[in-house]
VOFI-111331 format. One line per field, with one value per residue: residue number from 0; x, y, z of N, C-alpha, C, O in turn. Coordinates in Angstrom, 2 decimals, decimal comma. Layout:
BEGIN
seq	(NUM | ...)
nu	(X | ...)
nv	(Y | ...)
nw	(Z | ...)
cau	(X | ...)
cav	(Y | ...)
caw	(Z | ...)
cu	(X | ...)
cv	(Y | ...)
cw	(Z | ...)
ou	(X | ...)
ov	(Y | ...)
ow	(Z | ...)
END
This chain:
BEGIN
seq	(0 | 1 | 2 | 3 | 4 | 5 | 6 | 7 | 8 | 9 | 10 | 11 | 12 | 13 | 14 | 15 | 16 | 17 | 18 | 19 | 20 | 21 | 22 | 23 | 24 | 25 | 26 | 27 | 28 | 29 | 30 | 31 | 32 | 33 | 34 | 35 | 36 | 37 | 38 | 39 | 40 | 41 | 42 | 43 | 44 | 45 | 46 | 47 | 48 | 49 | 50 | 51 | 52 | 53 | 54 | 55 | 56 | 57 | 58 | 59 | 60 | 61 | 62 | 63 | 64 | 65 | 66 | 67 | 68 | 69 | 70 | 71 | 72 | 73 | 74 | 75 | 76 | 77 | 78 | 79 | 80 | 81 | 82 | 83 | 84 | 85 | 86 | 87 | 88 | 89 | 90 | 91 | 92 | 93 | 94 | 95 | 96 | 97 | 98 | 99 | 100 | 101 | 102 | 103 | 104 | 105 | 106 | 107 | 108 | 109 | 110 | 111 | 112 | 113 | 114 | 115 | 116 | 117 | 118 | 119 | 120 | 121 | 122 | 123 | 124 | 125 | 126 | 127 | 128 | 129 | 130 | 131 | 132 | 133 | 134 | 135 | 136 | 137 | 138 | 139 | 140 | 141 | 142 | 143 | 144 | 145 | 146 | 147 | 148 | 149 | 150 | 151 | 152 | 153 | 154 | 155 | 156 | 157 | 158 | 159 | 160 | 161 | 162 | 163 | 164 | 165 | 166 | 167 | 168 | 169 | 170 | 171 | 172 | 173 | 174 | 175 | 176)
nu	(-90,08 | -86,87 | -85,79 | -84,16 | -80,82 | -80,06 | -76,75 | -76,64 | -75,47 | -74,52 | -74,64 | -73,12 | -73,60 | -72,97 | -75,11 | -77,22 | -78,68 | -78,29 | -79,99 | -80,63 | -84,44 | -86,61 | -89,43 | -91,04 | -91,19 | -92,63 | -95,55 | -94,09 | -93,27 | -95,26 | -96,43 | -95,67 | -95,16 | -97,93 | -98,70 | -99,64 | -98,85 | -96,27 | -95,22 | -95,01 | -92,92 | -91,77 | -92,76 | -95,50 | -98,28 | -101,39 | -102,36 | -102,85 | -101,67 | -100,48 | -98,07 | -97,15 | -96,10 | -94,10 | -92,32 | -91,28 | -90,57 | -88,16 | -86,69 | -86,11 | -84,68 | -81,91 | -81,42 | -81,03 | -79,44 | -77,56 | -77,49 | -79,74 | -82,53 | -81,72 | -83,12 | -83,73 | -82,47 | -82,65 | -80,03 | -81,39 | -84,31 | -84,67 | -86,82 | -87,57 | -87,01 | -86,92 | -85,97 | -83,13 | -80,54 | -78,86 | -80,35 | -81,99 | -83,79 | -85,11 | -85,72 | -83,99 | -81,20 | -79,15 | -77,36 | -78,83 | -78,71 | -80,80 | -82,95 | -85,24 | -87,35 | -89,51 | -92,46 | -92,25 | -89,39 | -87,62 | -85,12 | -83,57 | -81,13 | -80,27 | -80,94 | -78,92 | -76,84 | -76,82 | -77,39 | -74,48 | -73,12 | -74,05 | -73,35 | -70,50 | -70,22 | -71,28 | -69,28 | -66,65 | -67,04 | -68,55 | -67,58 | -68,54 | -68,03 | -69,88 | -72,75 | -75,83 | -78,75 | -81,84 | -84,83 | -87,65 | -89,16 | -89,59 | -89,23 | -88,10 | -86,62 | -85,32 | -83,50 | -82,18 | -80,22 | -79,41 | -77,42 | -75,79 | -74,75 | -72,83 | -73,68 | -74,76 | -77,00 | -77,68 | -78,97 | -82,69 | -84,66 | -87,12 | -88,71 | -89,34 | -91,62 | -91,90 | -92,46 | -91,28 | -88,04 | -85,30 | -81,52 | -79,57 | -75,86 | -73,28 | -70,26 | -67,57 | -65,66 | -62,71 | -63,37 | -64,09 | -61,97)
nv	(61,15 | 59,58 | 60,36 | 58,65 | 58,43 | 59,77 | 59,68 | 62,13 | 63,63 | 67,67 | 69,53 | 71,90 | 74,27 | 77,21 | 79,04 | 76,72 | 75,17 | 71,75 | 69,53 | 66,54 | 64,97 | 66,96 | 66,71 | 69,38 | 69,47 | 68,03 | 69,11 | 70,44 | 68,19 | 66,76 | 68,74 | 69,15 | 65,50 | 65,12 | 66,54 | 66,63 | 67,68 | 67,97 | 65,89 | 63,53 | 63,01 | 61,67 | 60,07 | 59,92 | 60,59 | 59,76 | 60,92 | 62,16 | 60,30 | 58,44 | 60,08 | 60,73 | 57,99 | 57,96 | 59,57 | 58,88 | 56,76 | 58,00 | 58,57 | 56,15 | 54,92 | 56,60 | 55,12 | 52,90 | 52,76 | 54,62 | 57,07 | 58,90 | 60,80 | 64,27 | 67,06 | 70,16 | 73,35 | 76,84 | 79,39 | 82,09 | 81,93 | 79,87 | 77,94 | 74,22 | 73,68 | 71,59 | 68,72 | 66,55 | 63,88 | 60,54 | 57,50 | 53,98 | 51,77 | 48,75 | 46,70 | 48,27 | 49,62 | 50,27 | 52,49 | 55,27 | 59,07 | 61,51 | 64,23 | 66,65 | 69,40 | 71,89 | 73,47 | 76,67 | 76,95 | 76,02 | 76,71 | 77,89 | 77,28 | 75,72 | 73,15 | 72,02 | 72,27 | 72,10 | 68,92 | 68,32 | 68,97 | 66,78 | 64,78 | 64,97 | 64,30 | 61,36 | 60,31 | 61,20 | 60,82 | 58,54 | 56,80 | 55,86 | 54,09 | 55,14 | 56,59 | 56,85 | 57,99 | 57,94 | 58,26 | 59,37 | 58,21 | 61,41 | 63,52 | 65,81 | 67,78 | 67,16 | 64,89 | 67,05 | 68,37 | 65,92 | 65,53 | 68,03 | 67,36 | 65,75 | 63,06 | 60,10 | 58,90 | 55,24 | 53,15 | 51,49 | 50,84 | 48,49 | 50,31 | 48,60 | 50,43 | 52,91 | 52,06 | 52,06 | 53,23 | 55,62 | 54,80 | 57,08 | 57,43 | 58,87 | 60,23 | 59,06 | 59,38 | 59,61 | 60,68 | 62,96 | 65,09)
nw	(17,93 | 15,89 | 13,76 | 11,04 | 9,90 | 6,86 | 4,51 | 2,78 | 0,39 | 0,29 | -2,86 | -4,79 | -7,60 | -8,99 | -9,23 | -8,00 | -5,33 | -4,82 | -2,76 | -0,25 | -0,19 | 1,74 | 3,89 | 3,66 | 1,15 | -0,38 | -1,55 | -3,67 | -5,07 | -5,63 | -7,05 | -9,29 | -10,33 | -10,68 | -12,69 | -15,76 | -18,30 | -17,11 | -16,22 | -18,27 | -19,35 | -17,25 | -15,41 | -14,91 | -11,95 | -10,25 | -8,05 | -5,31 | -3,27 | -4,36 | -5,47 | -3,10 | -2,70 | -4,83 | -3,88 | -1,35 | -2,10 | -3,29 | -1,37 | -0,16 | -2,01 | -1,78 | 0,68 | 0,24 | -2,22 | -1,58 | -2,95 | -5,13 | -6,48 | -6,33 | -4,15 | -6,27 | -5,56 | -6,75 | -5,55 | -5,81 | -4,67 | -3,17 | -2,89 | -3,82 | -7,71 | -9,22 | -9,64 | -9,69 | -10,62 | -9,46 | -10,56 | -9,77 | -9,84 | -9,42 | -12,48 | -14,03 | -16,14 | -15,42 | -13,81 | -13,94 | -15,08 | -14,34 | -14,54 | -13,79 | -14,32 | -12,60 | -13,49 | -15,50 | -14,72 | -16,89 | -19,43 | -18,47 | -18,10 | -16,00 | -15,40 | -16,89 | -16,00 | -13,28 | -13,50 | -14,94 | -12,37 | -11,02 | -12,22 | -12,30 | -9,32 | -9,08 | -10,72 | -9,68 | -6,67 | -5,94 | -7,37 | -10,56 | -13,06 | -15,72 | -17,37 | -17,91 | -19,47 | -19,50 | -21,46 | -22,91 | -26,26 | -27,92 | -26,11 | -26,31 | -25,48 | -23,40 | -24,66 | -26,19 | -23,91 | -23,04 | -25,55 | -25,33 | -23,04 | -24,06 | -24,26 | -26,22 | -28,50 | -27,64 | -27,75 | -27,87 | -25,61 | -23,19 | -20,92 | -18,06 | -16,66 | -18,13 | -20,76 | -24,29 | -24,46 | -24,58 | -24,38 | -23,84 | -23,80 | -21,45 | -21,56 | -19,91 | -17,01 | -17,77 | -20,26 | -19,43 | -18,38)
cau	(-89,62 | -85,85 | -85,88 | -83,30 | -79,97 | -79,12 | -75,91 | -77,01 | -74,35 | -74,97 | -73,75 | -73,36 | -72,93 | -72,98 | -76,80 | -78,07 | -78,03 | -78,59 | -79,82 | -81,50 | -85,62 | -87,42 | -90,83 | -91,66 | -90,58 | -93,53 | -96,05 | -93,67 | -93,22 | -96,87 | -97,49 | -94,89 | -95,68 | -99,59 | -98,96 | -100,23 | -97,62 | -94,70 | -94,12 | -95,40 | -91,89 | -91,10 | -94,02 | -97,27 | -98,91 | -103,26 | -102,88 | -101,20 | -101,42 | -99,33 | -97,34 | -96,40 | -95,54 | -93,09 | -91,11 | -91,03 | -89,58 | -86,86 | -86,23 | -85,77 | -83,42 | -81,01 | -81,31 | -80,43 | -77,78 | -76,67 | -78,04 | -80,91 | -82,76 | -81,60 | -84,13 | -82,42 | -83,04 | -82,10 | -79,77 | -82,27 | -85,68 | -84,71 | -87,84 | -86,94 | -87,22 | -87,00 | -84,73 | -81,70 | -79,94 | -78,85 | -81,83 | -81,63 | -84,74 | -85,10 | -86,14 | -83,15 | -80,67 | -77,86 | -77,44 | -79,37 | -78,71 | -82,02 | -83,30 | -86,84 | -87,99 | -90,59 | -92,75 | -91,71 | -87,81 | -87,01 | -84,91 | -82,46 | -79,92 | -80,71 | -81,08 | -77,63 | -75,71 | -77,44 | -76,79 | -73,34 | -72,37 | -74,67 | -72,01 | -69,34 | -70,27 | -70,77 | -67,83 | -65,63 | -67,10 | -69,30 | -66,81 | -69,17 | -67,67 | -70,55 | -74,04 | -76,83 | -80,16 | -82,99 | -85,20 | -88,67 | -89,29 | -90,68 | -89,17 | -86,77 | -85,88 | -83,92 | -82,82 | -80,86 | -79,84 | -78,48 | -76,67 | -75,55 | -73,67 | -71,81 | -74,62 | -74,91 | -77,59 | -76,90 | -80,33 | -83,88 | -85,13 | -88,51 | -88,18 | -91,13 | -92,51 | -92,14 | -92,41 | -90,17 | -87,13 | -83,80 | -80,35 | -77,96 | -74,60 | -72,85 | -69,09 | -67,08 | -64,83 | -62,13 | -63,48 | -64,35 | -60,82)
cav	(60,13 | 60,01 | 60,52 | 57,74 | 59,51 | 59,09 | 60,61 | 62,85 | 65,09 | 68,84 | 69,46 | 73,59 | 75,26 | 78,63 | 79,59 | 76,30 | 73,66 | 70,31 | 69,02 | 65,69 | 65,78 | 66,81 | 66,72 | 70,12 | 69,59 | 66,92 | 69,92 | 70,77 | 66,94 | 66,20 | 68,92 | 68,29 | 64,18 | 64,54 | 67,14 | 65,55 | 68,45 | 68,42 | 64,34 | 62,58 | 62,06 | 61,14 | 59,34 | 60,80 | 59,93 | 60,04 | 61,39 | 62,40 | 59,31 | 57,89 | 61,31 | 60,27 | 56,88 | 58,08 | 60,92 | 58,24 | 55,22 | 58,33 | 58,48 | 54,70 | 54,68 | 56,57 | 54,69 | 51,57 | 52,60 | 55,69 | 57,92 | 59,24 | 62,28 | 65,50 | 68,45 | 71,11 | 74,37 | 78,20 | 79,90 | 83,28 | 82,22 | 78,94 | 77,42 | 73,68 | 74,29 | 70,41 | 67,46 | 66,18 | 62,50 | 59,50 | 56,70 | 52,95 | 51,06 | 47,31 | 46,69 | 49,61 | 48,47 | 50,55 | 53,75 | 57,24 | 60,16 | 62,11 | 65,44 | 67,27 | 71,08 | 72,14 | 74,33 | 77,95 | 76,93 | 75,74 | 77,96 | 79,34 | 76,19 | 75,09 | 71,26 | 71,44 | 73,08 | 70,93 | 67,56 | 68,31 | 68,89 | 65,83 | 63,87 | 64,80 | 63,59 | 60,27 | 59,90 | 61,77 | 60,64 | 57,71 | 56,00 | 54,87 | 54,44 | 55,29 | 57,10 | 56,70 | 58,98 | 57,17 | 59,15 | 58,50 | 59,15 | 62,72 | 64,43 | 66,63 | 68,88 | 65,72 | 64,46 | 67,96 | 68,41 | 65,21 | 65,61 | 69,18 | 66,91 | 64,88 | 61,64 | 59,82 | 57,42 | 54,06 | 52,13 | 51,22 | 49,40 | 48,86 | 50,32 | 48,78 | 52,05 | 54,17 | 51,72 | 52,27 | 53,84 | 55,44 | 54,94 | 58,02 | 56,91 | 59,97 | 60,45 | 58,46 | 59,94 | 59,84 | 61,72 | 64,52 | 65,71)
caw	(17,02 | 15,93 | 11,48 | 10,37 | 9,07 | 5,16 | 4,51 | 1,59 | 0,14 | -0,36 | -3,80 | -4,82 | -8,46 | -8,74 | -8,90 | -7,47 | -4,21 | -4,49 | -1,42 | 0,32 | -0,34 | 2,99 | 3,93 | 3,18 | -0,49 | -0,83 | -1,94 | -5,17 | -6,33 | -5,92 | -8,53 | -11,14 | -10,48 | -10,82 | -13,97 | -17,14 | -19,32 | -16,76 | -15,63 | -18,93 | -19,77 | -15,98 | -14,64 | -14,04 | -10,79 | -10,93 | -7,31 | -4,06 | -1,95 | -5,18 | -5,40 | -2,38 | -2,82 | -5,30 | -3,17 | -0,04 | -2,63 | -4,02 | -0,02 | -0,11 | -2,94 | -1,35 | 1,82 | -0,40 | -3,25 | -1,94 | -4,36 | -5,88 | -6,97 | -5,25 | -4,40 | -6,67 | -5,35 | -7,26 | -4,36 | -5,37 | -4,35 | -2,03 | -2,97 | -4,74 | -8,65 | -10,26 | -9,02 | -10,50 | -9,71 | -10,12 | -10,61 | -11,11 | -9,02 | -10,29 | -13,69 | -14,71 | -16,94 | -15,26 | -13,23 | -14,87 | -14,59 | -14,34 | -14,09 | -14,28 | -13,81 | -12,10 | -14,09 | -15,12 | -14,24 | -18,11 | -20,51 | -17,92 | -17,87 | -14,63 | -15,28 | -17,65 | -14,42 | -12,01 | -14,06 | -14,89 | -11,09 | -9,93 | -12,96 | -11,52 | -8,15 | -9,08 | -11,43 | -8,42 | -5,25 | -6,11 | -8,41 | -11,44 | -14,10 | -17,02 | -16,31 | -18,74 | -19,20 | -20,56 | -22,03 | -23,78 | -27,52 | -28,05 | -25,10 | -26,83 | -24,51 | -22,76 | -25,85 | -26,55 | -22,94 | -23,01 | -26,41 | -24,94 | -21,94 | -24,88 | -24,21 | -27,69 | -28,15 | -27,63 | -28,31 | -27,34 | -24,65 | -22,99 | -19,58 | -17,04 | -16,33 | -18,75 | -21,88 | -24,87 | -23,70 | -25,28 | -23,90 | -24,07 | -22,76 | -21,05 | -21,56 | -19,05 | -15,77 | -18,33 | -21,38 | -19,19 | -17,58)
cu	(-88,28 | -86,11 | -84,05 | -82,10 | -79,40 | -77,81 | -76,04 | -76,55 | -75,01 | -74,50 | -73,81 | -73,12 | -72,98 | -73,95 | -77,40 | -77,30 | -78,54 | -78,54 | -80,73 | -82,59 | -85,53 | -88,41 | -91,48 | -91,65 | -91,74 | -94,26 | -95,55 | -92,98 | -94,29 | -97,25 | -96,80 | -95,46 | -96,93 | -99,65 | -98,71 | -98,66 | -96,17 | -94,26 | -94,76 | -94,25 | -90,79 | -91,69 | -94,73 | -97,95 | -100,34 | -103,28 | -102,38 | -100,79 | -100,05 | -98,10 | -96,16 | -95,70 | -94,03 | -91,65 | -90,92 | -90,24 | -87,99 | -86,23 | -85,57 | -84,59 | -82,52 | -80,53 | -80,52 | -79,37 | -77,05 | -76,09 | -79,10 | -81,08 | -82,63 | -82,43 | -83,37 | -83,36 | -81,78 | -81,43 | -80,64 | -83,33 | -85,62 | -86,14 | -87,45 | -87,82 | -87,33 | -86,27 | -83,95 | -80,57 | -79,30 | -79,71 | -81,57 | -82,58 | -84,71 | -86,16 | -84,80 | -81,92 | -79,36 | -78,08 | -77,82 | -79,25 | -79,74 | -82,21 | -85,06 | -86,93 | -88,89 | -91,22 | -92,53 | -90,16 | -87,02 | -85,97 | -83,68 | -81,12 | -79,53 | -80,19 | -79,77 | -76,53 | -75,77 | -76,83 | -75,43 | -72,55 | -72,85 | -73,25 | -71,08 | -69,07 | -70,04 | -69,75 | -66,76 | -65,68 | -68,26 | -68,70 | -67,40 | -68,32 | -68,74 | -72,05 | -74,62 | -78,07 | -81,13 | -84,20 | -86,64 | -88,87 | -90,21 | -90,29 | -87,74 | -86,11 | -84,56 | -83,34 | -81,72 | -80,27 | -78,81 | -77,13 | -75,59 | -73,86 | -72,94 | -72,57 | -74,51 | -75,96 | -76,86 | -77,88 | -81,71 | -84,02 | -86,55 | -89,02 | -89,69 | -91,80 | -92,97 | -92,64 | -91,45 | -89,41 | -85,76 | -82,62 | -79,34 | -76,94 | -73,97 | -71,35 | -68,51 | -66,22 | -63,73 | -61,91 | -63,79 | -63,43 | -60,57)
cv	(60,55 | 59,78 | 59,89 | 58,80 | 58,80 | 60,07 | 61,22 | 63,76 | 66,49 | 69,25 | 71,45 | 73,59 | 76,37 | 79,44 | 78,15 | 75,22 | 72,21 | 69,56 | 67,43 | 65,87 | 65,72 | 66,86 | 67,78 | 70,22 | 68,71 | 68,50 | 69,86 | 69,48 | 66,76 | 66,89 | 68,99 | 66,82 | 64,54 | 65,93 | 66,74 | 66,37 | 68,62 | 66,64 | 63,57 | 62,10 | 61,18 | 59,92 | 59,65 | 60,15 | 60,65 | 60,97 | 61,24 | 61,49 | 58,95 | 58,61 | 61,04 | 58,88 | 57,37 | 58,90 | 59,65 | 57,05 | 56,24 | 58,30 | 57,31 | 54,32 | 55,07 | 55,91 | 53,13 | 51,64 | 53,80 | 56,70 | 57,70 | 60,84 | 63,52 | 66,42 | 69,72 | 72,39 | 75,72 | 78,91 | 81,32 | 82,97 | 80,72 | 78,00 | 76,10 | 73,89 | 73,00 | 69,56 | 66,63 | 65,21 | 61,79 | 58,25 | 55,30 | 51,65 | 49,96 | 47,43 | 48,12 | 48,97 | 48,81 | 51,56 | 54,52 | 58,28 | 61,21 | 63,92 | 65,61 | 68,34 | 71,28 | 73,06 | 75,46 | 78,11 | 76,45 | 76,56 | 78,39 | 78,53 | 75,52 | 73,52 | 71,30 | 71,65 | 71,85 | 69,33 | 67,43 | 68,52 | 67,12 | 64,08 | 63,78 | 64,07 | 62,43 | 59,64 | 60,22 | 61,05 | 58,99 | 56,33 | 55,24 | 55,34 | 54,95 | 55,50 | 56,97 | 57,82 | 58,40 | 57,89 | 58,52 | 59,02 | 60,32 | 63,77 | 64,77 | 67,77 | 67,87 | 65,33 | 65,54 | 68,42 | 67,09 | 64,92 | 66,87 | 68,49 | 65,87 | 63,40 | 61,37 | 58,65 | 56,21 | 53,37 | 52,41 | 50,46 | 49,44 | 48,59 | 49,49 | 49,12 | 52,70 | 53,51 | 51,68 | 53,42 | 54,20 | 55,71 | 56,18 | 57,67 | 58,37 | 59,28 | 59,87 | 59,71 | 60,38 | 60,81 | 62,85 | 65,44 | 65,87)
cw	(16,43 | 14,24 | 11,89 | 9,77 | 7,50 | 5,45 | 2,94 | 1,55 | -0,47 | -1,50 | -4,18 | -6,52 | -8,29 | -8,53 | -8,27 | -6,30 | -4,48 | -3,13 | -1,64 | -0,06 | 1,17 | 2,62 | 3,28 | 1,68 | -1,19 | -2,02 | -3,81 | -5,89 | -6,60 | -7,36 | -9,48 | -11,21 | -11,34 | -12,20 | -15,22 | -18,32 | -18,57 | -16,93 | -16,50 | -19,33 | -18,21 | -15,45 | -14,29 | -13,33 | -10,88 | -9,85 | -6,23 | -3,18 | -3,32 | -5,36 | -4,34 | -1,96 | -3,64 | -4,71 | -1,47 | -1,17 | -3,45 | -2,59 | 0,24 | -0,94 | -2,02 | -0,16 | 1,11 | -1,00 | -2,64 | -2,56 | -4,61 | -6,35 | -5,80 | -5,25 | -5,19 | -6,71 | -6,08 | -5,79 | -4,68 | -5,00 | -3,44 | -1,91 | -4,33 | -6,31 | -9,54 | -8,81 | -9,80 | -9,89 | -10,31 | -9,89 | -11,26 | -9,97 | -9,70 | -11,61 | -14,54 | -15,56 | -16,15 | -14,40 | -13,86 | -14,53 | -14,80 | -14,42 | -14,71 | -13,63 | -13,40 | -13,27 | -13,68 | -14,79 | -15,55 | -18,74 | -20,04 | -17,90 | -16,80 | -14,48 | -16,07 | -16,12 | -13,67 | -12,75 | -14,36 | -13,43 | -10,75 | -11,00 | -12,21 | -10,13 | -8,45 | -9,88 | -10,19 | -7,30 | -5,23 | -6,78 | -9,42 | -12,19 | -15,70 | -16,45 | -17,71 | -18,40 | -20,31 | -20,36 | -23,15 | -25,19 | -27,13 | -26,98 | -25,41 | -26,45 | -23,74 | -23,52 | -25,93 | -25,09 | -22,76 | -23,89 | -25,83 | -24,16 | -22,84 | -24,65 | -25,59 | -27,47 | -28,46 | -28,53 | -27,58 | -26,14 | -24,02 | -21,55 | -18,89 | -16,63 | -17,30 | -20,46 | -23,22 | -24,75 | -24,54 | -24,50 | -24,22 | -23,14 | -22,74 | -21,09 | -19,95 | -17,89 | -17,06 | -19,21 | -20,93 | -18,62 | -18,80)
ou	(-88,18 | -86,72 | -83,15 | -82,43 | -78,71 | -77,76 | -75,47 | -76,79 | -75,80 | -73,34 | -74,71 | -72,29 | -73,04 | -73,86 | -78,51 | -76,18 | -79,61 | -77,56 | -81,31 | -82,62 | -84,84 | -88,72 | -92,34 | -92,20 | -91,80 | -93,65 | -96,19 | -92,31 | -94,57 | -97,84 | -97,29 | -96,29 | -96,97 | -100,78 | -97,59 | -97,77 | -95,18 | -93,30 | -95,31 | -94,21 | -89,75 | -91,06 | -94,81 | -98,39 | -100,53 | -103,97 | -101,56 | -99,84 | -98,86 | -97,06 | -94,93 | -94,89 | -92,95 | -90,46 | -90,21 | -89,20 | -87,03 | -85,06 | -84,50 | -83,70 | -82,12 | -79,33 | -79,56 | -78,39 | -75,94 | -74,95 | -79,63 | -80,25 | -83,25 | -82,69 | -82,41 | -84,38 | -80,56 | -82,23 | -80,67 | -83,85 | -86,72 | -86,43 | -87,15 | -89,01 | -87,82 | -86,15 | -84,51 | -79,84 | -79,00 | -79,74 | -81,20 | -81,95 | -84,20 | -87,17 | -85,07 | -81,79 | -78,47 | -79,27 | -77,01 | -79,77 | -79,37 | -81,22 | -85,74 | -86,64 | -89,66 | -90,38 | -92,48 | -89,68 | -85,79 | -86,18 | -82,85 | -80,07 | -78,53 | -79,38 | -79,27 | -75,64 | -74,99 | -75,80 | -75,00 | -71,35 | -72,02 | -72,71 | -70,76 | -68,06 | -68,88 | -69,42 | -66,04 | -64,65 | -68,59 | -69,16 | -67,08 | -67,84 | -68,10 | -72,53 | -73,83 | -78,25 | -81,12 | -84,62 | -86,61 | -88,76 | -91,18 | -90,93 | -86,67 | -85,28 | -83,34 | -82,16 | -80,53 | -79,45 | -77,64 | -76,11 | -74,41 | -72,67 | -72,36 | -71,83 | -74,19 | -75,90 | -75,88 | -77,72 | -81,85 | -83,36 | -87,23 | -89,47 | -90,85 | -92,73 | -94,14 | -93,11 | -90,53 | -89,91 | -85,15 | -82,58 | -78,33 | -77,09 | -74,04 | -71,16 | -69,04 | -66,31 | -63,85 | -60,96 | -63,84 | -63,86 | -59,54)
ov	(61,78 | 58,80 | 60,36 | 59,86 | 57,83 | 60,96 | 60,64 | 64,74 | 66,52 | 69,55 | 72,11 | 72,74 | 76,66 | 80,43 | 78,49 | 74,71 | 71,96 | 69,11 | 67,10 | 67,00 | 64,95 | 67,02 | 67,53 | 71,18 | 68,65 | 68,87 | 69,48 | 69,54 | 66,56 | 66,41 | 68,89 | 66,67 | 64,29 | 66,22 | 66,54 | 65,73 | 69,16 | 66,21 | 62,65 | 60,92 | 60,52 | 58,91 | 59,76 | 59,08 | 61,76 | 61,96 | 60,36 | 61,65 | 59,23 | 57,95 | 61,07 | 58,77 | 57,16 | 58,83 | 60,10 | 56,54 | 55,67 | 57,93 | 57,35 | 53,55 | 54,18 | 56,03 | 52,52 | 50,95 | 54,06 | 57,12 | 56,59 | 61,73 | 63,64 | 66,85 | 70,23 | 72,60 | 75,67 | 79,02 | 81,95 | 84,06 | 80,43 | 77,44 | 76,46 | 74,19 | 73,20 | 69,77 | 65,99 | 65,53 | 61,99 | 57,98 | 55,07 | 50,75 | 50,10 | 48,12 | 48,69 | 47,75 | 47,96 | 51,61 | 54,72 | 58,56 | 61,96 | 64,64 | 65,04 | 68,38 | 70,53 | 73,42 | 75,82 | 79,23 | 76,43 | 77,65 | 79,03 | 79,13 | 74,82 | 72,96 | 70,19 | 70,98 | 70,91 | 68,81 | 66,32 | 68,22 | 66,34 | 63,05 | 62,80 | 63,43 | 62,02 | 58,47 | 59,28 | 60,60 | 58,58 | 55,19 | 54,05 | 56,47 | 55,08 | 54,93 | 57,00 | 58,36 | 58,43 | 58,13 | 57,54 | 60,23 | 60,33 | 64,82 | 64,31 | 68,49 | 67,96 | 65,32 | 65,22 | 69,27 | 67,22 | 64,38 | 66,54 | 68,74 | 65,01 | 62,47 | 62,33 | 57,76 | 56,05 | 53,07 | 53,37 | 49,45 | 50,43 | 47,58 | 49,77 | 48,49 | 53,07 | 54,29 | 50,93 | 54,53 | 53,30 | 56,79 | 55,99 | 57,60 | 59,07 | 58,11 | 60,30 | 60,91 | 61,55 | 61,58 | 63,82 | 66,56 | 66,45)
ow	(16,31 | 13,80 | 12,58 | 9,24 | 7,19 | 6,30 | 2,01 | 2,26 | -1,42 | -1,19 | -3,65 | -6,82 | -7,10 | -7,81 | -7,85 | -6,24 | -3,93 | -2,54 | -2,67 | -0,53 | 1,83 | 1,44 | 2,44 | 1,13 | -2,42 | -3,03 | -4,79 | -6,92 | -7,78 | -8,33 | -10,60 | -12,12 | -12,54 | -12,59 | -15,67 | -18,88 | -19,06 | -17,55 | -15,91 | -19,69 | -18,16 | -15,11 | -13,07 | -13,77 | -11,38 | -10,08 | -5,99 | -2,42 | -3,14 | -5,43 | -4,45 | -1,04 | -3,08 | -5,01 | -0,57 | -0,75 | -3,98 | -2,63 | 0,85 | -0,59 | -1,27 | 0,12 | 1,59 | -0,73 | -3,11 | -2,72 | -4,46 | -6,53 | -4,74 | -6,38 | -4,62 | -7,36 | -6,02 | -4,87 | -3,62 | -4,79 | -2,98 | -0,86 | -5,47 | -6,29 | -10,65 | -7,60 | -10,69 | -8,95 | -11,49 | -8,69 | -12,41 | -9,42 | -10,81 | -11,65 | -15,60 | -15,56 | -16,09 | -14,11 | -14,76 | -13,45 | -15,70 | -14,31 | -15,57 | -12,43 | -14,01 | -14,10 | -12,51 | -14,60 | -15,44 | -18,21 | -20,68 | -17,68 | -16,73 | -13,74 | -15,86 | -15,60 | -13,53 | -12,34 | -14,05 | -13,40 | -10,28 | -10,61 | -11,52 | -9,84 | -8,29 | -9,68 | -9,84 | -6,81 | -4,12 | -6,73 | -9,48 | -12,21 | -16,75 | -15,47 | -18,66 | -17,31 | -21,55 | -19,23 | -23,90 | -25,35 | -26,37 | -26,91 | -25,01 | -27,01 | -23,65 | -23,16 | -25,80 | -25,44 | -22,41 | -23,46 | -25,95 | -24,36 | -22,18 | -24,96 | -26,30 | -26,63 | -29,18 | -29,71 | -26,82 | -25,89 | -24,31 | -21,03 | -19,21 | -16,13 | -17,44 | -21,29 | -22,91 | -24,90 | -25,12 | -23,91 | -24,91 | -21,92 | -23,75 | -20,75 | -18,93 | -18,15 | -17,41 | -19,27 | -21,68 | -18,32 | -19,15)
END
């Protein structure tokens, strides 16, 4: 059977890769997804057929906009560690810029690295002009990660997934040169 080609850019910082997902990468979404303390502020899935619904529809995104969530792997242990994107399936108000850790990968600055390259991409090579990270009350680790990357909230809204939702608008192409 011939696997469809996305063209999914490799992105580098200095400790991590941002790649495409593959197959073998299912394993370490299933168990962030289906973990009640890692993906309550992502989307928690009951269970792996759904697990996998979700890692085959981030496959689909990029096949559609040309973007989505990247597998973001540590170049020391090559095993992926979270995923870090840009995200905007129907019902979205705009493009997001995402991230989530796997457990055990918090603390070290990982997801600020990783999200500030995966910015740049699409301000550079994507040409958006304005990226958003919506964010659910109570998950204040995103909240100061996003404040960190100069985001300011904007407002509320009440995503179709996730329920009530807050807008941080991220600093434009402009404000960041």
């Amino acid at each position: 059977m011939v696997k469809p080609e996305l063209n999914i850019p490799l992105l580098e910082t200095e400790r991590l890769v941002l790649r495409g997902p593959e197959a073998g990468d299912f394993d370490h979404y299933a168990g962030f997804l289906m973990d009640p303390d890692r993906a309550v502020g992502f989307g928690l899935e009951e269970d792996r057929p759904k697990a996998w619904r979700w890692f085959a529809l981030n496959i689909g995104h990029w096949a559609l906009h040309g973007y989505g969530y990247f597998t973001t792997i540590p170049r020391e242990s090559n095993l992926p560690c979270g995923i870090i994107g840009i995200w905007n399936p129907e019902g979205w108000p705009e493009p997001e810029l995402g991230w989530a850790l796997f457990g055990g990968h918090e603390g070290k600055g990982l997801a600020l690295e990783g999200a500030e390259r995966v910015r740049r991409w699409a301000y550079d090579d994507l040409g958006l002009p304005t990226l958003t990270s919506n964010i659910v009350p109570g998950n204040d680790r995103s909240i100061a990660l996003a404040e960190r990357m100069g985001a300011k909230f904007e407002r509320k809204y009440n995503n179709v997934r996730m329920g009530e939702t807050m807008i941080y608008r991220h600093p434009g192409p402009e404000a960041l040169k």
